[in-house]
N, C-alpha and C positions, 0 to 999 in steps of 0.2 A: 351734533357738534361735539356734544361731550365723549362721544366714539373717535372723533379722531381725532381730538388733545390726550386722550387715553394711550391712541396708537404711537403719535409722535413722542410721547413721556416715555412709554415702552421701550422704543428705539433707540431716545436718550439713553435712559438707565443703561439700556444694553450696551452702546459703545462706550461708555465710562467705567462701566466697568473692566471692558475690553482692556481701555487704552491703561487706567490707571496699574494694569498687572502688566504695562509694560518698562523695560528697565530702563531710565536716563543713559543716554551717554557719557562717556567719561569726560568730563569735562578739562582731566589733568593730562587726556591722555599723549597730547605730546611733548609733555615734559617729563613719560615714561625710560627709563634706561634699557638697555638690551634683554638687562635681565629681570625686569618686569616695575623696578621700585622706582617711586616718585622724588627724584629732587626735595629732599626737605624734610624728608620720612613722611610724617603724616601732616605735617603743616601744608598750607598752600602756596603754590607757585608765586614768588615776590613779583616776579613780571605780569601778574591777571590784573588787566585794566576794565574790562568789560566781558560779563561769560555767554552776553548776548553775541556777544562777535565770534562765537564758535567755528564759522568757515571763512573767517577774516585773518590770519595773522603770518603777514607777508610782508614781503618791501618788493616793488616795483618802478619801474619808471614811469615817469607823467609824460606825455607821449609828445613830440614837439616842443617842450621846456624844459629851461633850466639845464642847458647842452644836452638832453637825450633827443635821441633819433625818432624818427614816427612810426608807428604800427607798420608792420610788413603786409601787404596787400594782398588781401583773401585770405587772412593768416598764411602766407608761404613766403619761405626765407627759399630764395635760390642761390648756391652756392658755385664757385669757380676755385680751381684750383690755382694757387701764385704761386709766382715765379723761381720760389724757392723748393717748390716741390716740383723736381725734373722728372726723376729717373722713370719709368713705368712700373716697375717694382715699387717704388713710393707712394706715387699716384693710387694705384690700386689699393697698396695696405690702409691708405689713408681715407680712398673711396667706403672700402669695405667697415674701418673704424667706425667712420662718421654715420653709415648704415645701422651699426649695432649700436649707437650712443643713441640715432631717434630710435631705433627699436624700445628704448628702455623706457619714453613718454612716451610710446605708444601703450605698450605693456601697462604700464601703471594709471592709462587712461584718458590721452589725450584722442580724440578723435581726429585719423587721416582724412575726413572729409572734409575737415574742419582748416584744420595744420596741417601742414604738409615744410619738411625741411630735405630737399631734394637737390641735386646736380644738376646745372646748365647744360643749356645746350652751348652746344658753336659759339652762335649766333647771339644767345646771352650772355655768354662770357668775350667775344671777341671786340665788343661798344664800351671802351672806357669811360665811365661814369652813368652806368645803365642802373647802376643802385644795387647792383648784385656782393651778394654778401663772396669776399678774397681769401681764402683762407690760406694762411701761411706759415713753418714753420720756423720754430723761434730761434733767435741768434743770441739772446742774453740770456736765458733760462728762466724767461717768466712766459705764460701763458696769460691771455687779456683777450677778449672783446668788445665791442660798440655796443653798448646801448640801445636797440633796435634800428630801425632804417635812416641813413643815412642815402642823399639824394645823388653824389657826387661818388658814392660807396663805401662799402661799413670793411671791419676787417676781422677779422676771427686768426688768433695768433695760437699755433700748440705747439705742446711737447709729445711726439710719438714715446714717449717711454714711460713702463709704469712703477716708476722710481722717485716719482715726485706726487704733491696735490695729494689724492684720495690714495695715491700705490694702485691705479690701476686705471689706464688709458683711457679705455671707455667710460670710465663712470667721471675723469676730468673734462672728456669730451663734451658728458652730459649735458654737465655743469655748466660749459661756456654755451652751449646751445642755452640753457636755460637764458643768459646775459643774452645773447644774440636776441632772441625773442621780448625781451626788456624786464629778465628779474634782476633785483638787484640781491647781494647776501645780506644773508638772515640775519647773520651775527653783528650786521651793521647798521640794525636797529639802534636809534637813536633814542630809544624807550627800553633799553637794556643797558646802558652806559651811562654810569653818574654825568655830574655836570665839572664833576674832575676832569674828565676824557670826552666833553662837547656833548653828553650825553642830558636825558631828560627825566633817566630814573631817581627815584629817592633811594633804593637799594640796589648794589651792584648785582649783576648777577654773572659776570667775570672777574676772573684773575690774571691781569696780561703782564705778563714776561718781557715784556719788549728788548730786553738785552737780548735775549736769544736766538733775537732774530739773526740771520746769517749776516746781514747786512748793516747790521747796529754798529761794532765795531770798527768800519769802515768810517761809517758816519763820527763816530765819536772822535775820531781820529783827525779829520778833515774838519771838520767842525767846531768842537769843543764840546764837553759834558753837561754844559748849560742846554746849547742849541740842542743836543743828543736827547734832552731831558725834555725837552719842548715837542722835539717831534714825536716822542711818545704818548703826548699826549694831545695834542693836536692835529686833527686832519688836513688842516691847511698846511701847515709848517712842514708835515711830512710829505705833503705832494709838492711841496717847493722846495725840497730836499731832494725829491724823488728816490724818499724810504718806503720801508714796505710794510711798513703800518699804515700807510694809507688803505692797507686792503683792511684791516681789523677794526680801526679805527671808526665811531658812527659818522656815517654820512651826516651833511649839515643840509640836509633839503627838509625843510619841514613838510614839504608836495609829494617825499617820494613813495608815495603809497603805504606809510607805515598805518597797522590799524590794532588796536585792542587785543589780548588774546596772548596766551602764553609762547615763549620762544618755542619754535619747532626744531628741536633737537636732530628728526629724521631726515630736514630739506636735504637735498641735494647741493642747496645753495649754503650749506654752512660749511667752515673749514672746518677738518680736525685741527686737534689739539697741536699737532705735529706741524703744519704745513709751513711751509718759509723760514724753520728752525736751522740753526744750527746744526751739522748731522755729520756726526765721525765716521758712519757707517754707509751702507751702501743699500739700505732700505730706508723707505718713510719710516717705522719703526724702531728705529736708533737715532731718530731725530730731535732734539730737546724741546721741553714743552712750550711754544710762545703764549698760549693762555688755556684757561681750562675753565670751567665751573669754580663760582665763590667755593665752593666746599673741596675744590683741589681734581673733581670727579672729570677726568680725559672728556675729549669729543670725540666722538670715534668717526671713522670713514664712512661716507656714505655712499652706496652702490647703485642705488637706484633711489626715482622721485619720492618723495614723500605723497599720500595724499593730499595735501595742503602744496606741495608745491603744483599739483596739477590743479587743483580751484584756483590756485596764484592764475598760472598759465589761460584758465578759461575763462578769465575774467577779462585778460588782457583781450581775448580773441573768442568771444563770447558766440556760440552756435546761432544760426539765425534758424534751423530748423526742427519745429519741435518735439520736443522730447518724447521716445518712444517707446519706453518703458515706465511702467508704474511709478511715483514718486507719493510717498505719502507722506504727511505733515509731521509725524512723529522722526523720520528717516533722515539722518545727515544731510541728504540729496536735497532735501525743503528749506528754503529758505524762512522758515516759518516754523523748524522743528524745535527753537528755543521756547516760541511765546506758546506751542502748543503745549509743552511741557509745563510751564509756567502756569497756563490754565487747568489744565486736565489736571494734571498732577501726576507724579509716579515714583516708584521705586526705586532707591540705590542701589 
């Protein structure tokens, strides 16, 4: 007996040692810049609520409440072209777009077998109110979607040009795919917004501009500097305005998925620094900053998902079958990679 408490003590020792020569994850790392440094220097991220929620830090929709739409079936969004896309040259460029925008979740890791965001047939775009997602292009210059499925049908609104949003068609396409399928943006965490701006942080970790928005002066105008001053900082006030700080502004759903875990800088779901600004010029780039980082530091554009926004995405539309490559406890991929850490122990 004392032969094989001997052997299993052996094989202990030997995977502890294994494990503990291996290195933690970075736990800061999506609050990294493009060019490698952490928000803060070397202090930690003000927004870490929890480092156990390492593949948690998202906003989502809660699927049939609270006005969003319900999960799209068999994860697949089927899409119809509206009425406002005629010509066949449009049609096509817009076909082909919408192609390269899932390309970029596919890319980054969503599985086709799984998701699927594809083109109708005839037959499914010819039955009004079949639930098929309309996609159409914009007459006021903003770009918006639904919330995931809608019974009666959802609608996905763009801008063919890449002179707005990210400066670049496909990666706003992405974006709104992301919303179609039920994320909601990152930056409207209501666990990164004081309780100034309806938020639920003790430290900011923006700086919003809200005059610069394009639309501010119009408002201030029609309104008064009071009212102006309110919907800056209110998301209700600004959606009963119908300003465009309701896009920056935190959402007030306590339900809508928010969870622990540092802002992700790289989502696809967050705005740059740039969007909705003010702009003399005729790039996103010559556009005025509407908010940035507490320490003034830009958002830059993002071109494709983040890792974290594809965990967001497989969460909503989780695989029913299983997993066919290797996942080990120490590995991102484990939902168990924090407490493994915790126990073993290892290296920074």
């Amino acid at each position: 007996m004392w032969q094989s408490y001997l052997k299993i003590s052996r094989l202990t020792l030997v995977f502890i040692l294994l494990t503990t020569s291996l290195a933690c994850p970075d736990p800061w790392e999506a609050l990294r810049l493009p060019d490698g440094k952490i928000i803060g220097g070397a202090s930690k991220p003000l927004t870490l609520r929890n480092e156990s929620s390492h593949d948690k830090r998202w906003m989502q929709m809660v699927p049939g409440r609270f006005g969003y739409g319900d999960l799209w079936p068999g994860g697949t969004i089927i899409y119809c072209m509206g009425a406002s896309i005629t010509g066949a040259a449009d049609r096509t460029d817009m076909r082909l777009s919408l192609q390269a925008a899932w390309k970029l979740w596919v890319d980054a890791g969503i599985d086709p077998n799984v998701q699927d965001f594809r083109e109708g047939t005839v037959g499914d775009c010819s039955s009004p109110g079949n639930g098929a997602l309309t996609v159409e292009i914009s007459s006021d210059g903003t770009m918006h979607s639904n919330y995931g499925r809608y019974s009666d049908g959802s609608v996905m609104v763009l801008i063919p040009r890449n002179d707005v949003g990210m400066g670049d068609k496909i990666a706003n396409y992405a974006h709104e795919i992301g919303h179609a399928f039920g994320l909601l943006h990152e930056h409207q965490r209501p666990d990164v917004w004081t309780a100034e701006y309806g938020g639920t942080a003790v430290t900011p970790s923006f700086f919003f501009n809200c005059q610069n928005l394009k639309d501010f002066a119009a408002l201030e105008a029609t309104r008064g500097a009071k009212s102006a001053g309110e919907a800056c900082q209110s998301y209700s006030k600004a959606i009963e305005f119908e300003f465009s700080a309701s896009h920056f502004l935190p959402e007030p759903r306590d339900e809508s998925g928010v969870a622990g875990g540092p802002l992700d800088l790289k989502s696809i779901m967050i705005y740059p620094s740039r969007a909705g600004g003010i702009n003399p010029g005729t790039t996103p780039a010559t556009g005025r900053l509407v908010y940035t980082l507490w320490d003034g530091t830009e958002i830059l554009p993002r071109f494709v998902p983040s890792q974290f926004d594809v965990k967001n995405m497989k969460s909503l539309y989780p695989a029913t079958a299983p997993q066919t490559t290797p996942c080990f406890a120490f590995q991102a991929c484990s939902p168990f990679q924090h407490m493994f850490n915790q126990v073993v122990g290892c290296r920074r």
